[in-house]
C-alpha positions in Angstrom: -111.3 -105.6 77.2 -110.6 -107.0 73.7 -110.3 -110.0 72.3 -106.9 -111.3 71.9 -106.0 -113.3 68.4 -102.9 -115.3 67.9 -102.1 -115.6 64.1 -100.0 -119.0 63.4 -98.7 -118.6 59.4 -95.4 -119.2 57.7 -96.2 -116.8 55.5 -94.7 -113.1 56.9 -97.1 -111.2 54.2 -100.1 -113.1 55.4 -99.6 -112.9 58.7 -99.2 -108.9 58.6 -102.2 -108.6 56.5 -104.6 -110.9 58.6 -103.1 -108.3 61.5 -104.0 -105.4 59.2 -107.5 -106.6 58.8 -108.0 -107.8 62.0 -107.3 -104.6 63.9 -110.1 -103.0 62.4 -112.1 -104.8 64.4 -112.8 -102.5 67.6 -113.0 -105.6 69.6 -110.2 -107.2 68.6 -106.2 -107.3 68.7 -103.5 -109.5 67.7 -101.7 -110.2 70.5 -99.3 -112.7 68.6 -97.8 -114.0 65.9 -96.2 -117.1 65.0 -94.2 -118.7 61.7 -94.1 -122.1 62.6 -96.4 -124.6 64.6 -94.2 -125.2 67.1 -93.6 -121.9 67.9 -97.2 -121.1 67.7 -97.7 -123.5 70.0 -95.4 -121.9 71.9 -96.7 -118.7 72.0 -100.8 -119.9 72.6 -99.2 -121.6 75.9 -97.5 -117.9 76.9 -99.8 -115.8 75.8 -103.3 -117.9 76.4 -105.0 -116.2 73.1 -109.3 -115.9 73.3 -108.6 -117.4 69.7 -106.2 -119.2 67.2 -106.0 -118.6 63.6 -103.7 -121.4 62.0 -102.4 -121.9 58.7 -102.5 -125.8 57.7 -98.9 -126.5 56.1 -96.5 -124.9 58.2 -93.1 -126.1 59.2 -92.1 -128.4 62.4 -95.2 -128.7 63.4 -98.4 -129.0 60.7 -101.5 -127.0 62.0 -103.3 -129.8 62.5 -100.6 -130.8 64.7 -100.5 -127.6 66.2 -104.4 -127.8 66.7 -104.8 -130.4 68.9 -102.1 -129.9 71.0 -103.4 -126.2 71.8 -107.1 -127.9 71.9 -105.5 -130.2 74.8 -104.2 -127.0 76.6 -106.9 -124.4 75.8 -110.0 -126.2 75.0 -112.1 -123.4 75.4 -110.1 -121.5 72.9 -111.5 -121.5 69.1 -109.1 -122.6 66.5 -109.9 -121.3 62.9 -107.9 -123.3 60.2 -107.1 -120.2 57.5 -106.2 -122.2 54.2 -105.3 -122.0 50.7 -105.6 -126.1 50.7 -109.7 -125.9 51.4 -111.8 -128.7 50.7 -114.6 -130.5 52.6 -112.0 -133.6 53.3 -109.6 -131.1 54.8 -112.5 -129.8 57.1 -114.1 -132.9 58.2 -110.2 -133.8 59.2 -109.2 -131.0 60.9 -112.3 -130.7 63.3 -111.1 -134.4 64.5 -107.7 -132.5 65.3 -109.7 -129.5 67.6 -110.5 -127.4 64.8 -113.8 -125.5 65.1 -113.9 -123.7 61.9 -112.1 -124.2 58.1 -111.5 -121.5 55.7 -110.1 -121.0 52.3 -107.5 -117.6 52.5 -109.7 -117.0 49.0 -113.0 -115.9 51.1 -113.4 -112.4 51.4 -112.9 -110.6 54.6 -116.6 -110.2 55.1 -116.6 -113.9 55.2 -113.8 -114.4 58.0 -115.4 -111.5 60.2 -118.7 -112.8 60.5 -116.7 -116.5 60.8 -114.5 -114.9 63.7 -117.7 -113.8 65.5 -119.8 -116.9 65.3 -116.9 -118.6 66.9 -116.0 -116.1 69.7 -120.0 -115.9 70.5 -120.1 -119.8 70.8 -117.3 -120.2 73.1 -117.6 -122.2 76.5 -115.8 -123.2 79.1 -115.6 -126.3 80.0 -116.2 -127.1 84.0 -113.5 -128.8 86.0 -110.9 -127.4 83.9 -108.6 -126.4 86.9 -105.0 -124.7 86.3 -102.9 -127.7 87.6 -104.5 -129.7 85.0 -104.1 -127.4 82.9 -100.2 -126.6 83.9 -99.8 -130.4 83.6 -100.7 -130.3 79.8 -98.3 -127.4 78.9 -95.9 -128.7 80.7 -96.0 -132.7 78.9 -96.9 -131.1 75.6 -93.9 -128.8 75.7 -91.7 -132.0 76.6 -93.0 -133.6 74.0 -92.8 -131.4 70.7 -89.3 -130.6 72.3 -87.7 -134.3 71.2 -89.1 -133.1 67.0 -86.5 -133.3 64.3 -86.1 -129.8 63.3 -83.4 -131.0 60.7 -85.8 -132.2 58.3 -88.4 -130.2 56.4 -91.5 -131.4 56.4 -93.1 -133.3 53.6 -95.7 -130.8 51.4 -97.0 -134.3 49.9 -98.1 -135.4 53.0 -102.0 -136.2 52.9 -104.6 -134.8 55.2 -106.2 -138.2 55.4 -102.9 -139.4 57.5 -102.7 -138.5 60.2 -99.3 -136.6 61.0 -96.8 -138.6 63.0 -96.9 -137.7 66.8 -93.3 -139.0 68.2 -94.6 -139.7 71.5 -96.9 -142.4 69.6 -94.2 -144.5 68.5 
């Protein structure tokens, strides 16, 4: 059986490259795609993905955003944060949001192969994790990122030291 990856990037060109390279892999096949956060959340709760690659600015939803609400629903899935926005900052940040792995879109293929496998070869599961639990988060996290404004863009000059704004917080 392979190992299904969901690809979460606004970017159409990036996200049919990624696939490209990624189906080379023997082991491996996109079994998604996603242009938006919330979408890709979306689309990890429907299709349950052995692992998550996520762009960091995205529409609607952020991919930090879209981290740790996927991490709440499948914690045993690894999300890789694919960016062109690297920096150490950005890492330590986005591992406090569920992220397991950071990457700059610069590194070379090599690079996010041998990445991909480090974090598919570490995955657990975590005990207790039981389906009505895990039903129960879909279902709030749905209802949740359903009550978004989708009528404003999201800032680009938003910091990753901020937090991004969960409306269920307020």
């Amino acid at each position: 059986m392979k190992t299904r990856i969901l690809i979460v990037d606004d970017n159409d060109a990036i996200r049919k490259a990624l696939t490209a390279l990624l189906e080379t892999h023997d082991g491996w096949e996109v079994c998604g795609q996603a242009q938006n956060g919330r979408d890709g959340l979306a689309r990890a709760v429907e299709l349950r993905p052995d692992l998550i690659i996520l762009d960091l600015v995205m529409p609607l939803m952020d991919g930090l955003q879209t981290a740790r609400e996927i991490a709440k629903i499948l914690p045993d899935a690894p999300i890789l944060l694919h960016t062109q926005h690297y920096s150490p900052e950005i890492e330590l940040e986005a591992k406090k949001f569920g992220v397991r792995q950071v990457m700059a879109k610069t590194d070379p293929a090599e690079t996010l192969f041998h990445a991909l496998e480090s974090l598919l070869s570490a995955r657990t599961t975590i005990p207790g994790q039981d389906s009505a639990v895990a039903s129960a988060l879909t279902a709030a996290t749905i209802a949740e990122n359903a009550t978004i404004d989708t009528s404003k863009p999201e800032k680009s000059s938003q910091t990753i030291s901020e937090p991004p704004i969960n409306s269920a917080e307020n």
